[in-house]
C-alpha positions as YAML, in Angstrom:
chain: A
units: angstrom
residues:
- id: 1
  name: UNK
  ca: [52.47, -16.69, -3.04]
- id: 2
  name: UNK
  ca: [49.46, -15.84, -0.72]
- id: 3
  name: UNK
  ca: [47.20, -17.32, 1.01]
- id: 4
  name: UNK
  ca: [44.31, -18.69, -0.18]
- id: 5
  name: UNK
  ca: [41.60, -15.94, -1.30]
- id: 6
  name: UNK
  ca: [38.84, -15.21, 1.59]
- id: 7
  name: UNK
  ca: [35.32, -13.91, 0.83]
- id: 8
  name: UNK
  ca: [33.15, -11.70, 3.21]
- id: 9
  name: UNK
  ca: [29.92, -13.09, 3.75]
- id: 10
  name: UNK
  ca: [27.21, -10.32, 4.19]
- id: 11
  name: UNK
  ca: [24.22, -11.71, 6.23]
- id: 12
  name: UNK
  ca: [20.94, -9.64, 7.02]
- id: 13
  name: UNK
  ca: [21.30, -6.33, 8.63]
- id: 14
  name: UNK
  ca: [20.74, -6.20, 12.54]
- id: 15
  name: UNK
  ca: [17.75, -3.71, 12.16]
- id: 16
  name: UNK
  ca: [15.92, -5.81, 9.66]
- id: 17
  name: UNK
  ca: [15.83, -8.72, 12.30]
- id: 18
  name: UNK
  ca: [12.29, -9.90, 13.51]
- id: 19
  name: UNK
  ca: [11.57, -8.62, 17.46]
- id: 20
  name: UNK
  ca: [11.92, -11.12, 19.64]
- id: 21
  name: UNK
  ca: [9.19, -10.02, 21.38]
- id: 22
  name: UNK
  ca: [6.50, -10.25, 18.35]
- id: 23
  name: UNK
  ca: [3.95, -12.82, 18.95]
- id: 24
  name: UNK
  ca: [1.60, -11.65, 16.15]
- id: 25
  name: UNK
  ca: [1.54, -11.10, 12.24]
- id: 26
  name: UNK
  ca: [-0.76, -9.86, 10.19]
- id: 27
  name: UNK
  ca: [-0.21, -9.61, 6.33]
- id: 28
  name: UNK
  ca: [-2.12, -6.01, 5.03]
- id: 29
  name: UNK
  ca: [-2.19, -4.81, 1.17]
- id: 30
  name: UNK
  ca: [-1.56, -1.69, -0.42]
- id: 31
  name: UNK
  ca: [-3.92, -0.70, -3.00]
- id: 32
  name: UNK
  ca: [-4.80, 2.04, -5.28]
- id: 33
  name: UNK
  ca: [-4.68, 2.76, -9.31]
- id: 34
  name: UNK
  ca: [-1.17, 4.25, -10.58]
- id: 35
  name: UNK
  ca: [1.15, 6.51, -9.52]
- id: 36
  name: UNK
  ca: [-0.79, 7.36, -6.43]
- id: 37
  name: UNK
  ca: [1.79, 6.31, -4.33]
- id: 38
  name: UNK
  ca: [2.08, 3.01, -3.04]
- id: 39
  name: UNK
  ca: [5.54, 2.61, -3.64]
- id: 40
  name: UNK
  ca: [6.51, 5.61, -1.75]
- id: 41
  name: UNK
  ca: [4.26, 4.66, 1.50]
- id: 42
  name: UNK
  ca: [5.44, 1.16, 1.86]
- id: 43
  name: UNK
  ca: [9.17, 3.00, 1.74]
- id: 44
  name: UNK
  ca: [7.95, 5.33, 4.27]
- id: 45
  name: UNK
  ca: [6.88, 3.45, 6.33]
- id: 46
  name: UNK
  ca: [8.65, 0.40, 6.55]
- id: 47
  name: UNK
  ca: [11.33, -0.34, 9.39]
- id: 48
  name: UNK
  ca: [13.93, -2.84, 7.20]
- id: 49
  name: UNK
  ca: [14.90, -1.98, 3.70]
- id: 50
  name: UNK
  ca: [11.56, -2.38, 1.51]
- id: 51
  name: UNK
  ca: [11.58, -4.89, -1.25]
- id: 52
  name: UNK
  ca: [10.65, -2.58, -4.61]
- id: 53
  name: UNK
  ca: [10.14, -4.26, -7.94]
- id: 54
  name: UNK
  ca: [10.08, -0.95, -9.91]
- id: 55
  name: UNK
  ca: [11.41, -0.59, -13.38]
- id: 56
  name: UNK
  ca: [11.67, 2.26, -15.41]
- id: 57
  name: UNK
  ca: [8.56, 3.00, -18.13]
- id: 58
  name: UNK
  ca: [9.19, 2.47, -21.79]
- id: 59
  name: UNK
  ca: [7.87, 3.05, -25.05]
- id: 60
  name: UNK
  ca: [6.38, -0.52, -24.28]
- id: 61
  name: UNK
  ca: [3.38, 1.36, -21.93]
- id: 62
  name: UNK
  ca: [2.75, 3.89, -24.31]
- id: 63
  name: UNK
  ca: [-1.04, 3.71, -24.92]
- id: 64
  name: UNK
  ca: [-1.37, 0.83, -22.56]
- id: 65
  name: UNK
  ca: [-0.99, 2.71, -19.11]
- id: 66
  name: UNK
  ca: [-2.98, 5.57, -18.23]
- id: 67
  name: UNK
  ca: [-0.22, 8.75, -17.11]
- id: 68
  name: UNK
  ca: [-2.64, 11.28, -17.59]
- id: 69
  name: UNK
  ca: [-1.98, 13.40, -14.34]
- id: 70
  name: UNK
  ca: [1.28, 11.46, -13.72]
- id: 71
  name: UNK
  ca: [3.22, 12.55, -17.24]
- id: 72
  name: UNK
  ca: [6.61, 12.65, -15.08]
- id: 73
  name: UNK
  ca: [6.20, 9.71, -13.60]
- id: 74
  name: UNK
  ca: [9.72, 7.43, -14.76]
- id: 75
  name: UNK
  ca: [9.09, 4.46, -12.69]
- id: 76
  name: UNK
  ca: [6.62, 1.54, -12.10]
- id: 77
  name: UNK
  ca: [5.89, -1.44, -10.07]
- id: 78
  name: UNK
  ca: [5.20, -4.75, -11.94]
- id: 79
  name: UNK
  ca: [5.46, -7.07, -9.09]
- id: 80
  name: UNK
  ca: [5.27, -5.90, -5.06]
- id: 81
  name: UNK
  ca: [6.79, -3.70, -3.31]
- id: 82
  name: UNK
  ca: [7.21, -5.28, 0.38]
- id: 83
  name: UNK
  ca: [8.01, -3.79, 4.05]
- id: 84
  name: UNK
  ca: [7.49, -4.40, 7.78]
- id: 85
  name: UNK
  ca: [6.68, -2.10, 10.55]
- id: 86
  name: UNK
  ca: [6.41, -3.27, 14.35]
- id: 87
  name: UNK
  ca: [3.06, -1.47, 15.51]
- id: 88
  name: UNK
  ca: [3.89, -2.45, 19.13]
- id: 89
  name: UNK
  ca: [6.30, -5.03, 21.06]
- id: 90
  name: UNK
  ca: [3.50, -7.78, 20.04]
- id: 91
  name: UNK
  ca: [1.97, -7.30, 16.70]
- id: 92
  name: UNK
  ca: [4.08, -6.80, 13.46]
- id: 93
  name: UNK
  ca: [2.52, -5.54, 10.28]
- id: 94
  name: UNK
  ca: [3.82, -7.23, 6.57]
- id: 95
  name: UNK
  ca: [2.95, -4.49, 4.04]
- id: 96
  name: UNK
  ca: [2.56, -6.08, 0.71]
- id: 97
  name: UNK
  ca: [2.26, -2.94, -2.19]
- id: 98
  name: UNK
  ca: [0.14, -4.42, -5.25]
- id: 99
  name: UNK
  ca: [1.09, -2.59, -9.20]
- id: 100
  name: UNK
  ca: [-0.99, -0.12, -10.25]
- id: 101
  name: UNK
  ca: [-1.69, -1.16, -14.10]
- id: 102
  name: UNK
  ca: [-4.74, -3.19, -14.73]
- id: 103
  name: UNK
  ca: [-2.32, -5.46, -17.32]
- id: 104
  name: UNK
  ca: [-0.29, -6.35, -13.61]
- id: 105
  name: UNK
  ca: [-3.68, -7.04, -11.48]
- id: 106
  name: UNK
  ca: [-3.24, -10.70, -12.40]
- id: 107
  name: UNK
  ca: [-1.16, -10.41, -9.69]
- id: 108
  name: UNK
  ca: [-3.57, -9.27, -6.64]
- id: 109
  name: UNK
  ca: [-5.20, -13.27, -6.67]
- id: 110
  name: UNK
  ca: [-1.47, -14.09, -4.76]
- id: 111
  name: UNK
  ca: [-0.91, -10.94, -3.18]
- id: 112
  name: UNK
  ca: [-4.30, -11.20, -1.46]
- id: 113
  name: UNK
  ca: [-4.13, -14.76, -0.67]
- id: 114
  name: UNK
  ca: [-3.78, -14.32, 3.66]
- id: 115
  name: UNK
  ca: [-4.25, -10.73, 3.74]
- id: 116
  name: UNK
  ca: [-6.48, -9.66, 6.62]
- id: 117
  name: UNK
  ca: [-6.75, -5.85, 5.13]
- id: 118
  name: UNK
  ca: [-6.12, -3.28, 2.58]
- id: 119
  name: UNK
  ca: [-5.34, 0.54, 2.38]
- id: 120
  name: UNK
  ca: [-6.39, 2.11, -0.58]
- id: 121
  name: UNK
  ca: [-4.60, 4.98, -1.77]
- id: 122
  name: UNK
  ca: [-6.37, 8.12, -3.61]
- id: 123
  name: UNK
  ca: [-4.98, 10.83, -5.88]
- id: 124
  name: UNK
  ca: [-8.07, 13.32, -5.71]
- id: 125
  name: UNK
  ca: [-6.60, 15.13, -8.89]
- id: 126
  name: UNK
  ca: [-7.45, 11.29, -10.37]
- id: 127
  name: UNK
  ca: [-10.36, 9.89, -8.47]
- id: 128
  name: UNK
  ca: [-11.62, 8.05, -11.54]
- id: 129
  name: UNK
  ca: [-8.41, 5.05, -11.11]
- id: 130
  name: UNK
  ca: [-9.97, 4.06, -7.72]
- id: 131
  name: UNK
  ca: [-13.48, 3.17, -8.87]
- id: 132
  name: UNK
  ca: [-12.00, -0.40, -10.23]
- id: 133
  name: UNK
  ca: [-9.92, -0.98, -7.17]
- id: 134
  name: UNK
  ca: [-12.37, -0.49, -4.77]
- id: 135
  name: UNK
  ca: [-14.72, -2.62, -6.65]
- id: 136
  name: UNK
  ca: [-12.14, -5.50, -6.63]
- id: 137
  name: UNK
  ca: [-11.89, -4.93, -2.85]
- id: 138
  name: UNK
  ca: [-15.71, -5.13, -2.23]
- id: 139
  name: UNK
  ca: [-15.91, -8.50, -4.24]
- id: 140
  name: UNK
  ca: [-13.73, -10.15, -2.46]
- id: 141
  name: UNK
  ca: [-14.88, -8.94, 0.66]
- id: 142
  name: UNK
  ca: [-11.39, -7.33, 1.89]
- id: 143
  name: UNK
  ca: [-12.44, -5.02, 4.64]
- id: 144
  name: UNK
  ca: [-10.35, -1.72, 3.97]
- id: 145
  name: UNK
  ca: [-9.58, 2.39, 4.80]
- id: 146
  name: UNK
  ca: [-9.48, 4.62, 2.26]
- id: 147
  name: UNK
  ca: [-6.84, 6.97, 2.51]
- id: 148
  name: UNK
  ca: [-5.79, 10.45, 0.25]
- id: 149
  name: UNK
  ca: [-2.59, 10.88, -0.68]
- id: 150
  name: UNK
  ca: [-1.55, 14.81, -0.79]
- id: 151
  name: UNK
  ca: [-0.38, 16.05, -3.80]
- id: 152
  name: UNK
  ca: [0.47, 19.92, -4.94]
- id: 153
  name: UNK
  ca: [-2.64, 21.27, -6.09]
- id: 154
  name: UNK
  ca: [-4.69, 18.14, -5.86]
- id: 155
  name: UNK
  ca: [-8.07, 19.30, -4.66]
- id: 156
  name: UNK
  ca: [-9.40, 19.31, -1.10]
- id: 157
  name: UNK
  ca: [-13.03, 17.80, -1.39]
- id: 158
  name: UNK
  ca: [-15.04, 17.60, 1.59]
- id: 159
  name: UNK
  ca: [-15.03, 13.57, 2.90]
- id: 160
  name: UNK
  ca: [-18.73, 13.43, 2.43]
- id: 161
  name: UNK
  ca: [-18.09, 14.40, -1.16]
- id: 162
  name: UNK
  ca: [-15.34, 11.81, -1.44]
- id: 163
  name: UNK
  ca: [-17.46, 9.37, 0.05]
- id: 164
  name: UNK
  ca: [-20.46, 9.77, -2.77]
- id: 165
  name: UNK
  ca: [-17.57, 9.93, -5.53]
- id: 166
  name: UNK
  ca: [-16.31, 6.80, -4.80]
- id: 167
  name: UNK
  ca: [-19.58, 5.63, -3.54]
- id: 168
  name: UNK
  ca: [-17.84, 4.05, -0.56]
- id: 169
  name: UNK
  ca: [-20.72, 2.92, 3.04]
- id: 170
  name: UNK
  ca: [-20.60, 5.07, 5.76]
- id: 171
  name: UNK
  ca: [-19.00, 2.49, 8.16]
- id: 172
  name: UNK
  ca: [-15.73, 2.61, 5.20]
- id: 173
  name: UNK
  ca: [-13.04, 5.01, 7.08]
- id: 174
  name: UNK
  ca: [-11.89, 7.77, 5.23]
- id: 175
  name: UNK
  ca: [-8.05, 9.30, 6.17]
- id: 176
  name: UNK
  ca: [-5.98, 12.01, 5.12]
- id: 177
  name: UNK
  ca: [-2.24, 10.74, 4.13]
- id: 178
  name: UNK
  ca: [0.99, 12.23, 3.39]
- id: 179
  name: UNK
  ca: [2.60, 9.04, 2.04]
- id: 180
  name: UNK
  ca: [6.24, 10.65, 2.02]
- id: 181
  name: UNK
  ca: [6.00, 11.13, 5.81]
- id: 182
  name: UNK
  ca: [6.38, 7.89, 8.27]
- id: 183
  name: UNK
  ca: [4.35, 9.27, 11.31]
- id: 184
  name: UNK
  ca: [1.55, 9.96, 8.39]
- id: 185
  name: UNK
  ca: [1.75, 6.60, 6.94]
- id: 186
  name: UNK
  ca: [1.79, 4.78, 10.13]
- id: 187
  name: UNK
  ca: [-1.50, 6.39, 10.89]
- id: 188
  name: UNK
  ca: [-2.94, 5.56, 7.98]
- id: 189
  name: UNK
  ca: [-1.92, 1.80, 9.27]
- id: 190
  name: UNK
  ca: [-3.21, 2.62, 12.55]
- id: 191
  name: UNK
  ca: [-6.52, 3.52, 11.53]
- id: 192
  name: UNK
  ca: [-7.02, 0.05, 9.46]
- id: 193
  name: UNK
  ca: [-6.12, -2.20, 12.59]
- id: 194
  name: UNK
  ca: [-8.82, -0.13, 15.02]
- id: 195
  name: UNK
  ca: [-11.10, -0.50, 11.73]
- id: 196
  name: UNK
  ca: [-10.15, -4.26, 11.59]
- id: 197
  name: UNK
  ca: [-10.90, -4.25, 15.45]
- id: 198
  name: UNK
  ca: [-14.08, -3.05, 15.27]
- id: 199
  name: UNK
  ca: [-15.11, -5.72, 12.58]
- id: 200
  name: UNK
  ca: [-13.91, -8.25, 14.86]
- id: 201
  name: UNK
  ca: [-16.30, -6.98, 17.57]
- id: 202
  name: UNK
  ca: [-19.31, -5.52, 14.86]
- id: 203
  name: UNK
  ca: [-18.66, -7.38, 11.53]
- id: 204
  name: UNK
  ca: [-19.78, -4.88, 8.53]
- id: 205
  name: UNK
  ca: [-23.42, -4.72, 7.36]
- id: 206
  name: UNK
  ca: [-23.84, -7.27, 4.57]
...
């Protein structure tokens, strides 16, 4: 007979290892009503494997979640999604992407609990499913950059007129985004830590 049976042990993958070199973490929320593409950013963007916790829409939703605009959507988040991305050899960035659906938001008081700042994500075709988020955001006083997604044949509004729509300050950064690309997403990220920066040194007008 053989020997006794022997079992590979898989352990994290070298890439998805912490730099040693990182001395600072900051803990930043994705944000924005659904299907505007959350999901997709954080997997963009994110240097290990992203955490996803999406499952595929059933009759269950029907008349409960909003598609209008997303029909061919399949997929949803009902947890997190969850990434990391190294902005330099110091400072590391935990992206924590909150569900879309209002009947998952009872999920934002933990997801929020730590975070120092939030990207919201806009679908201009759908401006309407931002109006709640953002209002979350200003209650709790999360300091956060807007940024719009690009979608075929979503419309191209001047920021000013995005600004009134969503009736955002004029100290509230506004960013284009291509959340399938990485060098656009990390932008997106970039412009919330020289935002965050800036608060630090000139906190926002109460």
């Amino acid at each position: 007979m053989g020997g006794p049976a022997t079992r590979t042990v898989v352990g994290p993958r070298t890439e998805d290892a912490l730099p040693a070199s990182a001395t600072a973490a900051v803990k930043i929320v994705i944000v924005g009503g659904f299907g505007v593409g959350k999901t997709t950013l954080v997997g963009s963007v994110s240097e290990i494997r992203p955490l996803t916790t999406e499952e595929t829409m059933t009759q269950a939703g029907v008349g409960v979640d909003d598609v209008v605009g997303v029909e061919r959507k399949t997929s949803t988040t009902v947890a997190m999604d969850f990434g990391r991305i190294s902005i330099n050899d110091e400072l590391v960035l935990y992206l924590f992407g909150t569900p879309g659906q209002q009947r998952f938001w009872f999920l934002w008081n933990g997801l929020f609990q730590g975070a120092l700042g939030a990207v919201v994500l806009v679908d201009t075709r759908r401006l309407e499913v931002s109006f709640d988020v953002i209002g979350r955001l200003e209650e709790r006083g999360v300091p956060f950059v807007v940024a719009i997604n690009s979608f075929m044949g979503a419309p191209d509004y001047p920021t000013e007129e995005l600004r009134t729509a969503l009736d955002l300050p004029d100290y509230v950064p506004i960013v284009a985004c291509d959340a399938r690309k990485r060098s656009s997403s990390r932008d997106v990220l970039l412009s919330l830590m020289r935002y965050l920066h800036s608060l630090a040194v000139t906190p926002e007008p109460s």
